[in-house]
C-alpha positions in Angstrom: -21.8 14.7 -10.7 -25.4 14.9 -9.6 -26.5 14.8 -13.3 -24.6 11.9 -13.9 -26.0 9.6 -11.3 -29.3 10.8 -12.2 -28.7 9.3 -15.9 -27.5 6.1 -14.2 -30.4 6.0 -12.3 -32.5 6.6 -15.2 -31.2 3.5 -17.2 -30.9 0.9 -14.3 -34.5 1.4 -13.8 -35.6 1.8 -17.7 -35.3 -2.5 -18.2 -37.5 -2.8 -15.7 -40.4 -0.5 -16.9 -40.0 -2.0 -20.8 -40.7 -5.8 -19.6 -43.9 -4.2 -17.6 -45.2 -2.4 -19.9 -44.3 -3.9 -24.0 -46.5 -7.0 -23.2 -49.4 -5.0 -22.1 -49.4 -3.6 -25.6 -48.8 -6.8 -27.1 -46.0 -6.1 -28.3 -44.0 -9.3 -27.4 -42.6 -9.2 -30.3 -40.6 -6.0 -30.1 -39.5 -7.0 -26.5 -38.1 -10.2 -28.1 -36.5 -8.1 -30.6 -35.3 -5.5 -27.8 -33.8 -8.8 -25.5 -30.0 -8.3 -26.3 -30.4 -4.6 -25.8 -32.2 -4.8 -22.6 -29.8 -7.2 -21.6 -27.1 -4.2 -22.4 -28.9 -2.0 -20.3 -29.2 -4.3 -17.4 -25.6 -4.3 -16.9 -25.9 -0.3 -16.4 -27.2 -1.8 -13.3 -23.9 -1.9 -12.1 -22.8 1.5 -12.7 -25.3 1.9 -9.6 -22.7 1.3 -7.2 -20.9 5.1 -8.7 -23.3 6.5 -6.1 -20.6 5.3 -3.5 -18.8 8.2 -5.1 -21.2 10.5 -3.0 -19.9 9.6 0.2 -17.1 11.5 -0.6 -18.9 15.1 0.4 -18.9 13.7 4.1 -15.4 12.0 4.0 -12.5 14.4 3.9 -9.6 11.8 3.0 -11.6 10.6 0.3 -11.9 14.1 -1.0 -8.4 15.0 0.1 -7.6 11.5 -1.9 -9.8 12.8 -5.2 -7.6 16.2 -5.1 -4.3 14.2 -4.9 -5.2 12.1 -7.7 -6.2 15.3 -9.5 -2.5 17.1 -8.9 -0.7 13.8 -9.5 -2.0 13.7 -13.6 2.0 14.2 -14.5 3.1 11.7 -12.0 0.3 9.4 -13.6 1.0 10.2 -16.7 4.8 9.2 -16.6 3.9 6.0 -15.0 1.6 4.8 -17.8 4.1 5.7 -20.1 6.9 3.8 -18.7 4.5 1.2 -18.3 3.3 0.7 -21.6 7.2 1.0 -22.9 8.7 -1.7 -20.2 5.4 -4.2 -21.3 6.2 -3.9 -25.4 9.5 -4.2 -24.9 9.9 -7.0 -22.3 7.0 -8.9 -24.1 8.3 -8.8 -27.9 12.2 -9.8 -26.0 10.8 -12.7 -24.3 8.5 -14.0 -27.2 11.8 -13.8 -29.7 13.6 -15.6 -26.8 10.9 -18.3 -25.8 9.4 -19.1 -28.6 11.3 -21.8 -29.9 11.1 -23.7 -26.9 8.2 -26.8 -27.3 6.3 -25.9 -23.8 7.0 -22.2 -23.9 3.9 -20.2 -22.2 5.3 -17.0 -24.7 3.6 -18.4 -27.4 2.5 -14.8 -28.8 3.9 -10.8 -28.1 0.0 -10.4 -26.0 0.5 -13.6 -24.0 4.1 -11.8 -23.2 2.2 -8.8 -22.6 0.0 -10.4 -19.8 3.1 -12.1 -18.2 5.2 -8.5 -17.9 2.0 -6.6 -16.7 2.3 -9.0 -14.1 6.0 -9.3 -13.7 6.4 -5.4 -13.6 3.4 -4.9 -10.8 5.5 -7.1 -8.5 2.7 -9.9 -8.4 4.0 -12.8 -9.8 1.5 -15.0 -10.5 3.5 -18.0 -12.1 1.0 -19.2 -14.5 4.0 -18.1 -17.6 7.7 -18.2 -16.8 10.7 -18.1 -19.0 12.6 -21.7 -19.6 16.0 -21.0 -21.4 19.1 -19.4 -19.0 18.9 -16.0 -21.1 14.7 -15.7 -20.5 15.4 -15.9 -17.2 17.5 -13.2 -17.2 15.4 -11.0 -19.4 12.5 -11.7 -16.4 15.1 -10.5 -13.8 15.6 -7.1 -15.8 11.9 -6.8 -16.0 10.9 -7.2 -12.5 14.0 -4.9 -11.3 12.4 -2.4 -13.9 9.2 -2.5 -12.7 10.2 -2.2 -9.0 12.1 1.3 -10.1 9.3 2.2 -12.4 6.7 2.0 -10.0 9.0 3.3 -6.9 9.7 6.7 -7.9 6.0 8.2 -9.1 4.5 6.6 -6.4 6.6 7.9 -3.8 5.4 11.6 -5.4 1.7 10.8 -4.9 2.2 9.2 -2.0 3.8 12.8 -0.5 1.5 14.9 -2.2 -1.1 12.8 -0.7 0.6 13.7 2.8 0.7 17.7 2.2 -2.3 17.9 1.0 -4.2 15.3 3.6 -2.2 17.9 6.5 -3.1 21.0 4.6 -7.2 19.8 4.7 -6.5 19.5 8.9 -4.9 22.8 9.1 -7.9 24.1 7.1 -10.4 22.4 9.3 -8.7 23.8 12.5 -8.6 27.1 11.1 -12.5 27.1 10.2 -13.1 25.7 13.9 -11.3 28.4 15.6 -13.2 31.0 13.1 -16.2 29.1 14.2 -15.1 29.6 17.7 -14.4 33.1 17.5 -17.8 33.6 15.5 -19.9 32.5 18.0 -18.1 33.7 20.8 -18.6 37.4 19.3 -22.5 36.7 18.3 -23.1 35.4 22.3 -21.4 38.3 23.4 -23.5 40.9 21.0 -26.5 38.7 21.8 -26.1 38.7 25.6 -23.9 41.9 26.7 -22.3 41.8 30.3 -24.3 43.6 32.8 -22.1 45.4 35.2 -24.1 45.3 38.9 -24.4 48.8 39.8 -24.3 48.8 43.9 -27.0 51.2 45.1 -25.6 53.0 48.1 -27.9 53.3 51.2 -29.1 57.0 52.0 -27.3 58.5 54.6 -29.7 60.9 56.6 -28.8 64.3 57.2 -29.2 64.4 60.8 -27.3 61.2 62.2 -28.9 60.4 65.5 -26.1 59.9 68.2 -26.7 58.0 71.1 -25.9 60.1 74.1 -22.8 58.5 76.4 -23.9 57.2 79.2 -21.8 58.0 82.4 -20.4 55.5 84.0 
């Protein structure tokens, strides 16, 4: 990772550097020739905003949120594909269905494709709807679909997101009571109890008694 952002680094500063210095060996020319990929290169710019990504060493939900991500790749994976099927097939039925229609907004399968991306997210825009009784229908099916679709592999991240974010707190109690115990020991090696030793007084060998007086 730290590679990485050094590269990014690297390139959102290089534009900078070629427009100082390509004029000061007149070579205006090559920097006129160099514009459009300068201009490329000065969009890395953005990528400098990645370095966000660094936050996540101090942040443990973000990290916790990285690890879910990571364990959720079949989860993902099943959503994209049911995705992908739900959009291709809702957008080539509603194209064959509205097409005939003079104002249709299904004019092509990708213009379908934007409209059941948006149905089957549970957005709704309303820039394209179906007109005829039967498109209507098909755009019912599509956003029940999409609620189902998008229900169950959430659900799964959503509870592995859960264990895991628990299982980081247990870890971090754990490591504090360690700590605890650690330095506890090291302040008790360090600095030993010191058991106070009373030093009796001498007795002397040849008590004096004060002799009774007589009443």
């Amino acid at each position: 990772m730290t590679k990485t952002l050094n590269i990014i680094d690297l390139l959102t500063i290089l534009p900078f550097y070629l427009e100082l210095c390509l004029p000061l060996f007149g070579m205006e020319t090559s920097l006129n020739k160099l514009t459009g990929v300068i201009l490329v290169v000065r969009v890395l710019r953005v990528l400098r905003m990645a370095r966000v990504f660094k936050l996540a060493r101090y942040s443990t939900s973000l990290q916790t949120f990285g690890h879910t991500l990571k364990a959720s790749m079949t989860e993902l994976s099943m959503l994209s594909l049911f995705l992908v099927t739900g959009i291709i097939f809702f957008s080539t039925i509603m194209y064959y269905l509205e097409r005939e229609e003079p104002h249709t907004d299904f004019y092509s399968i990708p213009a379908g494709m934007w409209w059941c991306v948006v149905t089957m997210a549970t957005i709704g825009y309303g820039d394209a709807k179906p007109i005829t009784t039967i498109g209507k229908l098909a755009a019912s099916a599509a956003a029940i679909l999409g609620i189902i679709v998008l229900a169950f592999p959430i659900s799964m991240i959503v509870e592995k997101f859960s264990s895991a974010q628990q299982k980081a707190i247990e870890e971090q109690q754990l490591q504090a009571a360690r700590m605890s115990a650690a330095a506890n020991n090291y302040l008790l090696r360090r600095f030993p109890t010191r058991r106070r030793i009373r030093r009796s007084r001498p007795v002397s060998p040849n008590p004096v008694t004060e002799p009774l007086t007589e009443a």
